[in-house]
C-alpha positions in Angstrom: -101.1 45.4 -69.3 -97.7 45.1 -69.3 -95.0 47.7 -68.0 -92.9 49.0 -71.3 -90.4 50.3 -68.8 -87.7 47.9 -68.4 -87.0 47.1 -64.5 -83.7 47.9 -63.1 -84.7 46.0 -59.9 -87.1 43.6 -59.0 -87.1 41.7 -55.6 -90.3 40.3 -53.7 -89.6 39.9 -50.0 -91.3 37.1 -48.2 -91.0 36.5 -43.9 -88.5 33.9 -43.3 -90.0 30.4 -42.1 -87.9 27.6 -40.7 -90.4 25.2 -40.2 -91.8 23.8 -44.1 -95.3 22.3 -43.9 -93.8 18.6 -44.3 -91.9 19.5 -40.5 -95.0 21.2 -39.2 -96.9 17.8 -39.5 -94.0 16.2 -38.1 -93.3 17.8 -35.3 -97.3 17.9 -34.8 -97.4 14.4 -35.2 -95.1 13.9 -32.0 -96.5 16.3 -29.9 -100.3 14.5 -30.1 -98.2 11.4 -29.6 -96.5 12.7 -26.3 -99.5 14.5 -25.3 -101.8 11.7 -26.4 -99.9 9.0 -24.5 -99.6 11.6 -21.2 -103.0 12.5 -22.1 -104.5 8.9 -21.5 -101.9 7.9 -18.8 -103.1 10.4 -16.8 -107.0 9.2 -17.4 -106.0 5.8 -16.7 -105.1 6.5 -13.0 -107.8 9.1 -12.3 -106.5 12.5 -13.4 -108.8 14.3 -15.8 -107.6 17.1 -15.6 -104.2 16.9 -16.5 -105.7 15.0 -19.8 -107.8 18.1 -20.6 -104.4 20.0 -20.0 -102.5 17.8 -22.4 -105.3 18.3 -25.0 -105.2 21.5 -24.7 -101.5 21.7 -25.1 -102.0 20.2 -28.4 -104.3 22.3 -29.8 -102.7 25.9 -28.2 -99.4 24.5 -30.4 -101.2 23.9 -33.2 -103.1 27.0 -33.6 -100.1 29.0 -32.7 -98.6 27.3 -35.7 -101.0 28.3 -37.7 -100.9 31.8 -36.9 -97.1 32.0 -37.6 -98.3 30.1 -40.8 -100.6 32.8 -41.6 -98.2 35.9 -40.9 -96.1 34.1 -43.3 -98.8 34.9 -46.5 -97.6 38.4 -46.4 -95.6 40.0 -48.9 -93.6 42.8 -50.3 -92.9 43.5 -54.1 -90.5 46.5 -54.9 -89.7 47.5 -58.6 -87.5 50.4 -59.6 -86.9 51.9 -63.1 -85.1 55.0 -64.4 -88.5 57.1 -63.7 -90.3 55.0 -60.8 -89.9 53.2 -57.8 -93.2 50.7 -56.9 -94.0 49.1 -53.9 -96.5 46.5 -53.4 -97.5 45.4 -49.8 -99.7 42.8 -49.1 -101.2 41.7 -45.7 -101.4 38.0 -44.1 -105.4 38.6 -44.7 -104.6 39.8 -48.3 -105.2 43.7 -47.8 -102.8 45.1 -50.8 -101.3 48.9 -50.6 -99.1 50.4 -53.2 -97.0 53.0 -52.9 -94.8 55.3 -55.9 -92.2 57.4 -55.4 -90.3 59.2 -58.6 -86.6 57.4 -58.1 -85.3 61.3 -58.8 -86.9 62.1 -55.5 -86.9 58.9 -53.7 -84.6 58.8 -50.4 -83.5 55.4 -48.7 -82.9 55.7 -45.3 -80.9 53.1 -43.4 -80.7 52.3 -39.8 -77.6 50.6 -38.7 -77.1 48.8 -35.4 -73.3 48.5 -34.0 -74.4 44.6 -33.0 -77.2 44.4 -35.3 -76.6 45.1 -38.6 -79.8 46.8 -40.6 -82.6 47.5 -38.3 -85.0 49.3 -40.6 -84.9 50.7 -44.3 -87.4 53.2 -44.9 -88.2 54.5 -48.2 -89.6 58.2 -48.7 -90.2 61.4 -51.2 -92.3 64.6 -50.6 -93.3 63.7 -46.8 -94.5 60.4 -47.6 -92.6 57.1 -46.0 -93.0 53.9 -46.0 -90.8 51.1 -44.1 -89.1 48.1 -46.1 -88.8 44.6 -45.1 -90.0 45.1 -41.1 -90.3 41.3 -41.2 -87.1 40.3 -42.7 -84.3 38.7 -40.9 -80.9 41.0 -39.8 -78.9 39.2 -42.6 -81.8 39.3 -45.5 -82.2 42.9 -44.5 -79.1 44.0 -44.9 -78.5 42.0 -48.1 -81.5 43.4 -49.7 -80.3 46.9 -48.4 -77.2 46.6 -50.3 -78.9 45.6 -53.4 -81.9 48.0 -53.2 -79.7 50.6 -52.2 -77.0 50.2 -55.6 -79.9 49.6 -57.5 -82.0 53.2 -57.0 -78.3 54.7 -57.4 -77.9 53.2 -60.9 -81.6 54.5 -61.9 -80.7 57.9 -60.1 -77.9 57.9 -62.3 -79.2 57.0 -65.7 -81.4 59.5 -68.3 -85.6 59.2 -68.0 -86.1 58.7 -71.6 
């Protein structure tokens, strides 16, 4: 069921990843070809170990990797109207939380470091907060503090019809 509401803000924040799965298999590709040629060059004169090393060089790289991949799956969806502002968080393992604050009541908070820009938005009404975007980047967090925070002005500002 749709929302008859129209939105006065909609943004879903994802974690920023450098690395696209194309340069993952890359950059894995030329690791197991480094490792793999230390890997038997170290076998062919005796060395064992250093090949069990090298091995497992490859395969500590790969599932860190994976694990950054993984952090990656999580979300956040924010939505604000004249009457509501909903949040939508959603874990790497898929776990979703909402929150709702009335926009009336909602307060942004913003952290600001000197050197750093936006360090943390939180997002709270009636005792209840929740933080914004921990996983965002300085600049992406301070761009989507800008917007969020013009945005729940403009609803704070218009008649709940």
């Amino acid at each position: 069921m749709s929302d008859p509401r129209p939105h006065l803000f909609h943004a879903v924040l994802y974690p920023h990843r450098s690395l696209s799965r194309q340069g993952f298999w890359i950059l894995m590709g030329a690791i197991i070809l480094i490792m793999g040629f230390a890997a038997s060059r170290a076998l062919s004169i005796g060395a064992w170990p250093v090949a069990v090393f090298a091995l497992a060089d490859i395969a500590l790289v790969y599932g860190a990797f994976k694990l950054s991949y993984r952090a990656g799956r999580q979300f956040e969806e924010v939505t604000v109207d004249e009457a509501e502002i909903r949040v939508r968080k959603v874990t790497p393992s898929g776990h979703v939380s909402t929150h709702a604050f009335q926009t009336a009541w909602a307060k942004l908070s913003i952290t600001r470091h000197e050197d750093e820009g936006v360090t943390r938005l939180d997002l709270g009404s009636h005792g209840q907060w929740i933080v914004l975007g921990a996983f965002l980047d300085p600049e992406a967090r301070e761009n989507f503090a800008d917007a969020f925070s013009t945005a729940l002005n403009r609803a704070k500002a218009q008649p709940i019809t």
